[in-house]
N, C-alpha and C positions, 0 to 999 in steps of 0.2 A: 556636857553630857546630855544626852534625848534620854526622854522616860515614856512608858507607858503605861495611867494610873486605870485602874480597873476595881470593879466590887472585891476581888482576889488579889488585892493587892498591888503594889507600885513597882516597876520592873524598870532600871535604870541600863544603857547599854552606850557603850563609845561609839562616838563618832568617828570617821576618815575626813581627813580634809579634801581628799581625792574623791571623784564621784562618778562613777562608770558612763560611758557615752556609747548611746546607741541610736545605730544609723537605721532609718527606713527608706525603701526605696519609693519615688511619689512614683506611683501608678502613671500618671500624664506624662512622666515623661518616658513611660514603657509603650504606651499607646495611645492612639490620636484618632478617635472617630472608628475603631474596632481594628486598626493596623499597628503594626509594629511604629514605632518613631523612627521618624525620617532624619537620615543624615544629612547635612547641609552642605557637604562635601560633595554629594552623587543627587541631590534632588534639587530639582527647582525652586519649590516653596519651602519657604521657612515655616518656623514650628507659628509665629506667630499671625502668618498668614492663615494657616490652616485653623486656628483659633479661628478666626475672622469669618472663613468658608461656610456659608449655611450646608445643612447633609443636603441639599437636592445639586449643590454647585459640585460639593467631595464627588458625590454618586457622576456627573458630567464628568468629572476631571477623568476620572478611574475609566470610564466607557471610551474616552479619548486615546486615551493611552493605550488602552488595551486593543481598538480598533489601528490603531499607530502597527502596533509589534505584531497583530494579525495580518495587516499589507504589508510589511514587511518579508513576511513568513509567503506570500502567494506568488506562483511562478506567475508572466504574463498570458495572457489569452493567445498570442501567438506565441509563445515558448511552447505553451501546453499542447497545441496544434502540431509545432514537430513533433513531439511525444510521442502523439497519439499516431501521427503518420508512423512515424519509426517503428512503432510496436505492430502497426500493423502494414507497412510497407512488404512486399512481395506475397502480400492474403490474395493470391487469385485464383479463379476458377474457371471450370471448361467442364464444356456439355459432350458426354462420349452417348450417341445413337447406336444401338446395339439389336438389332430386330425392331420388336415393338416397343423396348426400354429405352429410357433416356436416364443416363446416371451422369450424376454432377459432382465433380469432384475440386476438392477444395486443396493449397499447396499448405505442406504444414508448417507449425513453427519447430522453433525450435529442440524443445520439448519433448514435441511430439516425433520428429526425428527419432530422438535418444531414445525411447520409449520403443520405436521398432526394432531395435537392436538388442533388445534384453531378452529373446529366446533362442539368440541364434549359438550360444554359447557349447561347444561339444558336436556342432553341426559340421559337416564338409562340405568344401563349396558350394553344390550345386542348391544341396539342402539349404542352406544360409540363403541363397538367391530367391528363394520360392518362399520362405519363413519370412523374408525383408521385403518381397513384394506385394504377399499375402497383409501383411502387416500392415503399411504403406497405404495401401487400398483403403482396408476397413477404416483406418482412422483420417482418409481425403472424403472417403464416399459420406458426401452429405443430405442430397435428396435424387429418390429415385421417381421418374415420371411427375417431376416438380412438387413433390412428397415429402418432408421430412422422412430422412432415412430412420429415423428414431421412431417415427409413426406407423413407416412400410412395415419396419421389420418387427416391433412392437416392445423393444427394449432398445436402453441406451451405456448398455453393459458392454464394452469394446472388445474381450471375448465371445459374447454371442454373437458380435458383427462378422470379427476373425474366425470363426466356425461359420457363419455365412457365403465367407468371400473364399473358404475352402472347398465350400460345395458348388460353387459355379463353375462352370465349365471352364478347363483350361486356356480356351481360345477366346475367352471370353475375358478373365484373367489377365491375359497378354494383351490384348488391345486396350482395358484399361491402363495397366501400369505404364503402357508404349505411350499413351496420350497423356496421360500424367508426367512423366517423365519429358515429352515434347514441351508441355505448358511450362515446368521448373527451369529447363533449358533458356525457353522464349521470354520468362520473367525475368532471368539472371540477367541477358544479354542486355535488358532493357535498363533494369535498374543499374548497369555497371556504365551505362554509356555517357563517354563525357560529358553532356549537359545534363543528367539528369544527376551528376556526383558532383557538379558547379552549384547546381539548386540548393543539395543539400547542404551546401558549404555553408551560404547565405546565411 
């Protein structure tokens, strides 16, 4: 029998011969140096290495690694160079003389395509023609008289340009789109020709 003897008296109470057990978890082996603990199955070092590790060697190991799974991650300097050719393969331009104006007009992507085809909806053909070439224009015309066209014209809002390129004269109109459309022609042939689709193979 335990007791507890007190100024109030002696209080006597049974014992179990069973005696509850309780687990804590050690902290060190939750974390190692302010990371999670390391499996010894998937990591190099053991727990007792990293015991051993001063923090300036952990702090190298970590910058190691992570420099590791960064090259990893990075295309090469000539991958990245087709890329860039690709993205920007068939970007070319032609100078249209028009009187005393020189307008330079730039071929688009792809985007920019789709992009002239979203008013011609409820139009009939002819309208569709003039609405797609009008279009076409504003967003190739990039400097006029070797100008930024966004400077000439004093806005780079593609509706104010598309209300520009409807106030020029019709025959003015048609010789751009006629040399624009020559230069798209003369890039296709170029870019489609056996050795320059062997280049790209490489």
């Amino acid at each position: 029998m335990a007791g507890i003897e007190s100024p109030l008296g002696k209080q006597t109470f049974a014992t179990s011969g069973s005696r509850k057990v309780f687990s804590v978890e050690d902290e060190d082996q939750k974390e190692t140096f302010g990371r999670p603990a390391m499996n010894s199955a998937s990591e190099n070092f053991s727990r007792a290495q990293l015991e051993e590790m001063s923090q300036a060697e952990f702090q190298q190991m970590r910058a190691d690694r992570a420099d590791a799974i960064k090259s990893q991650k990075k295309i090469s300097s000539e991958s990245k160079g087709r890329i860039e050719a690709l993205v920007g393969i068939g970007r070319m331009t032609t100078d249209v003389t028009i009187g005393d104006y020189k307008f330079t007009l730039q071929s688009l992507k792809a985007k920019e395509e789709r992009e002239t085809s979203k008013n011609i909806i409820g139009l009939n053909g002819v309208e569709q023609f003039h609405e797609i070439r009008t279009q076409t224009i504003a967003r190739a015309l990039i400097k006029i008289n070797d100008i930024s066209s966004d400077i000439v014209l004093g806005t780079k809002n593609i509706e104010d340009v598309v209300a520009f390129v409807w106030d020029l004269e019709d025959i003015v109109v048609k010789e751009l789109y006629s040399r624009y459309a020559k230069m798209v022609q003369e890039t296709s042939e170029k870019l489609f020709s056996s050795k320059v689709l062997e280049e790209l193979k490489k």
